[in-house]
C-alpha positions in Angstrom: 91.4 96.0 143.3 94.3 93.7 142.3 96.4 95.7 138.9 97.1 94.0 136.1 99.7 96.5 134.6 103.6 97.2 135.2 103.0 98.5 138.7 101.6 95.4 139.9 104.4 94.9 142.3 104.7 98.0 143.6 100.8 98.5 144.2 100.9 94.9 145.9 103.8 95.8 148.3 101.6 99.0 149.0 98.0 96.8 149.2 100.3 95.1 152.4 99.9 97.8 154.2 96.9 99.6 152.5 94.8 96.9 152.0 93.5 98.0 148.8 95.6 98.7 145.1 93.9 99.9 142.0 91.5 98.9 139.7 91.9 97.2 136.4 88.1 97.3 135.2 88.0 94.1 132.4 85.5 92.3 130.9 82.6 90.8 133.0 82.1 87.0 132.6 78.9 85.7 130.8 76.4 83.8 132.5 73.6 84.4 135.0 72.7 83.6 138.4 71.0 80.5 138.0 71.5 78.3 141.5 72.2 75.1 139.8 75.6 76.1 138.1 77.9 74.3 138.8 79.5 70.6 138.7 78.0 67.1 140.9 80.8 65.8 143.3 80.9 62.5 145.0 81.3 63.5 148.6 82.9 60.5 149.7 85.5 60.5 147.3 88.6 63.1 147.3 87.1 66.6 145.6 89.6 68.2 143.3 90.4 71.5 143.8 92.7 73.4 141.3 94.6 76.2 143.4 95.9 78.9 140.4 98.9 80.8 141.4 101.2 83.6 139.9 104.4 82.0 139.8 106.5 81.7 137.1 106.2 85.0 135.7 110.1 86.3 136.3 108.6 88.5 139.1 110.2 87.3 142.6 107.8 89.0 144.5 104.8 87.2 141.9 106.7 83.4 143.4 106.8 84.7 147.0 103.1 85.6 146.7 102.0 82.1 145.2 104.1 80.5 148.0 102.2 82.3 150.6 98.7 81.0 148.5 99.8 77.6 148.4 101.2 77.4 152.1 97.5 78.7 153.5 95.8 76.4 150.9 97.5 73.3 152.4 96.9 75.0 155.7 93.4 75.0 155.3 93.3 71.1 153.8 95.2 69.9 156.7 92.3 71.6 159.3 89.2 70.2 157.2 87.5 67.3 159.6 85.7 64.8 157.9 86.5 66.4 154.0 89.1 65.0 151.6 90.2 68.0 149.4 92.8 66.5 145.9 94.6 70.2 145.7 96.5 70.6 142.7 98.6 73.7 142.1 98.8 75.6 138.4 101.2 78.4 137.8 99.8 81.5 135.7 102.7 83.0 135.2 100.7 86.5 136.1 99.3 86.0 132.3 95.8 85.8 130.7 96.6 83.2 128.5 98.2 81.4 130.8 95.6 81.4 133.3 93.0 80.3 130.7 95.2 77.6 129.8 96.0 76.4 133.2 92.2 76.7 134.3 91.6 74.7 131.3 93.7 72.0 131.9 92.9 71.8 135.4 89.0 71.4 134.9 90.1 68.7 132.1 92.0 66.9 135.0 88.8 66.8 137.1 89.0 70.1 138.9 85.2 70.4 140.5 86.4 74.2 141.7 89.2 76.3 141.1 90.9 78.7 143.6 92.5 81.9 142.3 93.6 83.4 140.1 95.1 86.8 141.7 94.8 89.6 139.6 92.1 90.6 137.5 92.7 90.1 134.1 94.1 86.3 134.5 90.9 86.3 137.0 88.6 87.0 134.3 90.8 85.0 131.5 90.1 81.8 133.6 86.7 82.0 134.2 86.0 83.0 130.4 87.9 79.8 129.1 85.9 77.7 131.6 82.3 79.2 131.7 80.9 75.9 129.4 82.3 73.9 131.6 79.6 75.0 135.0 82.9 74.9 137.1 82.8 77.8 139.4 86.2 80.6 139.8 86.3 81.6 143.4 89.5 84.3 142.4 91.5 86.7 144.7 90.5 89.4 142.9 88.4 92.0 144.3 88.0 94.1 141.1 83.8 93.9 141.3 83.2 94.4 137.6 84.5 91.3 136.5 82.6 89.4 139.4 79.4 87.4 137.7 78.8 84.3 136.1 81.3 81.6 137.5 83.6 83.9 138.8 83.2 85.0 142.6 85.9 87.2 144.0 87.0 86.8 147.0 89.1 89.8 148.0 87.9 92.6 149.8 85.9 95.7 148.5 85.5 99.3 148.8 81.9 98.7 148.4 81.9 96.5 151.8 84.4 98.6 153.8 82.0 101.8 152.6 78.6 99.8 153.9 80.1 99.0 157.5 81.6 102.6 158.0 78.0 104.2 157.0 76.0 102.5 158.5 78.0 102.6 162.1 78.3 106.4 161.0 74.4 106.7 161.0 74.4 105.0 164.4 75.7 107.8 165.7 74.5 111.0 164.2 76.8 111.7 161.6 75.0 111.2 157.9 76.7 113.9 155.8 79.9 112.4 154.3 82.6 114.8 152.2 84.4 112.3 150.1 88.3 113.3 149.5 89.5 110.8 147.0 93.0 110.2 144.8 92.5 111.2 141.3 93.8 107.9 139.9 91.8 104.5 139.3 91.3 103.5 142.7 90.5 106.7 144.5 88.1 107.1 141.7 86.5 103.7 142.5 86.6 104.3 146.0 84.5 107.5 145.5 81.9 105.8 143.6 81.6 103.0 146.4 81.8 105.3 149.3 79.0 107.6 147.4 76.9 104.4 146.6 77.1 103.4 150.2 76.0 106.9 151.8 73.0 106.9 149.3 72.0 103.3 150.0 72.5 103.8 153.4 70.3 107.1 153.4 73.1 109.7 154.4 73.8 112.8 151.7 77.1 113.2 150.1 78.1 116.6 151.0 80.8 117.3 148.4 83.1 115.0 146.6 86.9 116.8 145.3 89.7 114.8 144.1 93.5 115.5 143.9 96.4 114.4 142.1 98.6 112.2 143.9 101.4 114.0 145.2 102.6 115.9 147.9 102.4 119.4 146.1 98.6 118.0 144.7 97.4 117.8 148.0 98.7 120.4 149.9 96.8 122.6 147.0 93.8 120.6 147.2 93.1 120.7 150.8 91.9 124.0 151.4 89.2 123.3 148.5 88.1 120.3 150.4 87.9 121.6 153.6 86.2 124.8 152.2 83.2 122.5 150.3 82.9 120.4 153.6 82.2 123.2 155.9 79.8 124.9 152.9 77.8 121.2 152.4 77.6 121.2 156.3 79.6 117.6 156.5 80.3 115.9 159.3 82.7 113.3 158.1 85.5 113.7 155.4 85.7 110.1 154.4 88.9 109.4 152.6 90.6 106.9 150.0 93.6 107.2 150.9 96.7 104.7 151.2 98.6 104.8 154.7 101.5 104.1 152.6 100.8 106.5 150.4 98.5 109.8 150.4 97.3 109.3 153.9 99.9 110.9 155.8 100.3 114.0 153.6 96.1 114.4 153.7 95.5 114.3 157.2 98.2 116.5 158.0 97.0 118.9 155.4 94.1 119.5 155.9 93.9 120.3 159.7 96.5 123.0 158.6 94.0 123.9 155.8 91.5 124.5 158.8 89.4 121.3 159.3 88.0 121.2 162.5 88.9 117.3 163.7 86.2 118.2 166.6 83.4 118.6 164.3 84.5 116.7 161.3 85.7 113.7 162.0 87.9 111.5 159.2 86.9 108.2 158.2 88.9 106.0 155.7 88.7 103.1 153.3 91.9 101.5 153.8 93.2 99.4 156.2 95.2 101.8 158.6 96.3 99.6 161.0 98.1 97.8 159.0 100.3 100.9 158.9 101.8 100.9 163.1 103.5 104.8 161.8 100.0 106.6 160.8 98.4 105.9 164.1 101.0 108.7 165.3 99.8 110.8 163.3 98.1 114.0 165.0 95.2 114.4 162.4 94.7 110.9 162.4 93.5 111.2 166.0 89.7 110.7 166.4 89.5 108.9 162.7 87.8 106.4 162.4 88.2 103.1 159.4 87.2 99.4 159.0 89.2 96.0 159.7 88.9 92.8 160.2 88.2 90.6 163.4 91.3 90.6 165.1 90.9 87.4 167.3 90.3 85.8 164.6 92.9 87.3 161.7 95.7 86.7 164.8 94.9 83.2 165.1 95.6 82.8 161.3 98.8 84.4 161.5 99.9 82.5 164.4 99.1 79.3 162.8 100.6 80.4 159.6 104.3 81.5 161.4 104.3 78.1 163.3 103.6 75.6 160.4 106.0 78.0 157.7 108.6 80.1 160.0 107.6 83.1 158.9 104.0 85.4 158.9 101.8 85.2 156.2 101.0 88.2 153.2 98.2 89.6 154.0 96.6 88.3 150.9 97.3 84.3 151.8 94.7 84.1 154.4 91.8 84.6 150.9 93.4 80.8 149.9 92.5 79.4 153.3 89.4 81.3 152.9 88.6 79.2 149.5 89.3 76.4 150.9 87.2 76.8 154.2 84.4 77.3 152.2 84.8 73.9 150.3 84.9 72.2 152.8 82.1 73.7 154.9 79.9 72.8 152.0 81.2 69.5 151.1 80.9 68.2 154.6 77.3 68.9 154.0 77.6 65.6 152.0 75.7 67.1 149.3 76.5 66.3 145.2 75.5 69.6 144.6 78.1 71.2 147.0 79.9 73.6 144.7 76.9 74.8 142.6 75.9 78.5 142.6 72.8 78.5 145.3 75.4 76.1 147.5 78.4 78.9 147.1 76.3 81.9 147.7 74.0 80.7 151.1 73.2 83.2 153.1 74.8 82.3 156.7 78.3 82.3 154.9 81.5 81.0 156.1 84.2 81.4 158.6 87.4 82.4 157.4 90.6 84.2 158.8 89.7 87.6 158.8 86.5 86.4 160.3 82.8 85.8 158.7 82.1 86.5 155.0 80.1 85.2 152.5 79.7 84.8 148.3 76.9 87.3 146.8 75.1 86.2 143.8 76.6 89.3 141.7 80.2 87.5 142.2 81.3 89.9 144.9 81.4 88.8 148.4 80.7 90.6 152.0 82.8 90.4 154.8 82.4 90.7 159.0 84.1 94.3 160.1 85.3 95.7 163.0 84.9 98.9 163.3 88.1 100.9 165.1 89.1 104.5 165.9 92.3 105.7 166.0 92.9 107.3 170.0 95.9 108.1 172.0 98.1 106.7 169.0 96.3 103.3 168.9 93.4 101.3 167.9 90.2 101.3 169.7 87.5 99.2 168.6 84.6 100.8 168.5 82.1 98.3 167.4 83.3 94.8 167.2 83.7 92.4 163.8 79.8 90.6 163.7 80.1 86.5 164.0 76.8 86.2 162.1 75.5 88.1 159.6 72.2 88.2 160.9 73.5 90.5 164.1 74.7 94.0 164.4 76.8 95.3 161.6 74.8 94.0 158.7 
């Protein structure tokens, strides 16, 4: 989930290679889930499209970041067949206010659908100011609790990652999950989505034992969590950690702490790799996490590098993604093309990580691959679905 406080940078830099950063919980937006929400476009005329970006906060890294957003936005325009997207770019300045006042003005200018903003706060801010209005929020967040209403987010979630990873678990044979999880906002959110998921899924949770984040915290904690695996009979230790961050220290730990990798295999939330170092690491081996469809994430990033010079954040393909979607549905030539019940269909879009699709909570679901870590690289084990009515799902 995209932070809102002073570490934002910092959590950002680590979400590059992670794939998650912590939660900021805020305020959920009102308004239900009635399918007609949402403003009438003339789909032979240009649609309007307001993209909100962070820049102009001070932060160097905020004005990289809202260059990568815009670059994938226009990306995406320029690929549309047939659709004639007006995309019109507001700075937030990383601020609430800001990004009230810019969503605002941007739905006063004839904005059917705004794109953005990033983090959750601003995400929520902009909705708020707007929710009158019917215009729908389709934000880069992926902080669940402020999803609802006219807000959608479109990052990725633990919730999502969790699903995928239990239900290929169940597939074969291993239903009892010991969760390991960072004792700060995100490992905390991560255990609640991982347990959700077993439950839903019909697994047990064997155990669940967090640990301060540091190197001395989880060197104590590891024998407790091995211990309470191996007395809840798990099969799995399924971990929040960062493989920027806790990852390396955990898996090393707790084989020392007397985990047996043969019988207990590791699965994790984030996106490992996105990390080329942790797959060398020995109690990584035989672990086993989620990611994206990598035919289709490469094609992205091979586009991106040729049209900017340069590959993209991992976080500008969810611009393209907002875009994609807009135009999918306004080729449909229908006015009611950006309404709720049009946004949240079931067969979903394509995007460049590969399918996904807009719930009617706000949150969204997204295609998977499922991968194992063997012989120090990545071996997919079950491959990102192309349809959510397939395997996977």
């Amino acid at each position: 989930m995209f932070a809102t406080s002073i570490r934002r940078r910092a959590i950002l830099r680590a979400l590059a290679i992670a794939g998650l950063a912590a939660l900021s919980a805020c305020v959920s937006v009102p308004g239900g889930t009635g399918g007609a929400t949402g403003p009438r476009i003339d789909p032979s005329a240009p649609v309007q499209v307001a993209l909100l970006v962070p820049s102009g906060s001070g932060d160097a890294y905020d004005d990289f970041l809202a260059r990568n957003f815009e670059n994938a936005a226009r990306l995406a325009v320029a690929d549309l067949q047939g659709v004639q997207i007006d995309l019109r770019v507001y700075s937030t300045a990383s601020n609430p206010a800001q990004a009230a006042n810019a969503a605002v003005t941007a739905v006063a200018e004839g904005a059917k659908i705004i794109i953005g903003p990033l983090y959750s706060e601003e995400s929520n801010a902009a909705a708020v100011a707007i929710a009158g209005t019917g215009v729908n929020v389709l934000a880069f967040s992926n902080t669940p609790t402020i999803a609802g209403g006219n807000l959608f987010i479109l990052g990725p979630t633990f919730r999502n990652t969790a699903d995928r990873l239990i239900r290929y678990g169940r597939r074969i044979g291993i239903d009892r999950y010991m969760i390991a999880h960072a004792n700060d906002a995100g490992g905390t959110i991560g255990r609640d989505a991982i347990a959700a998921a077993v439950t839903a899924n019909g697994g047990t949770v064997a155990g669940a034992l967090g640990y301060p984040l540091s190197q001395q915290g989880i060197l104590a904690a590891a024998p407790g969590i091995v211990a309470a695996a191996n007395a809840g009979g798990a099969q799995a230790v399924f971990t929040t950690a960062g493989a920027n961050a806790d990852l390396p220290i955990l898996v090393t730990a707790l084989p020392e702490a007397g985990l047996n990798s043969a019988a207990i295999r590791i699965f994790g939330m984030t996106r490992w790799d996105a990390a080329p170092q942790a797959l060398e690491l020995p109690g990584l081996q035989g672990g086993i996490f989620a990611m994206p469809d990598r035919q289709i994430s490469q094609m992205f990033e091979s586009r991106y590098a040729a049209a900017y010079g340069a590959p993209p954040h991992l976080l500008a393909g969810l611009a393209y993604d907002g875009i994609a979607a807009i135009g999918a549905l306004v080729a449909r030539r229908d006015p009611a093309a950006l309404t709720r019940s049009s946004l949240t269909q079931g067969q979903g879009f394509m995007g460049t990580t590969g399918i996904f699709r807009l719930l009617p909570d706000g949150r969204n679901e997204r295609g998977l691959a499922v991968a194992e870590v063997r012989g120090n690289t990545i071996v997919i084990l079950d491959p990102a679905p192309r349809t959510f009515s397939g395997a996977g799902f």
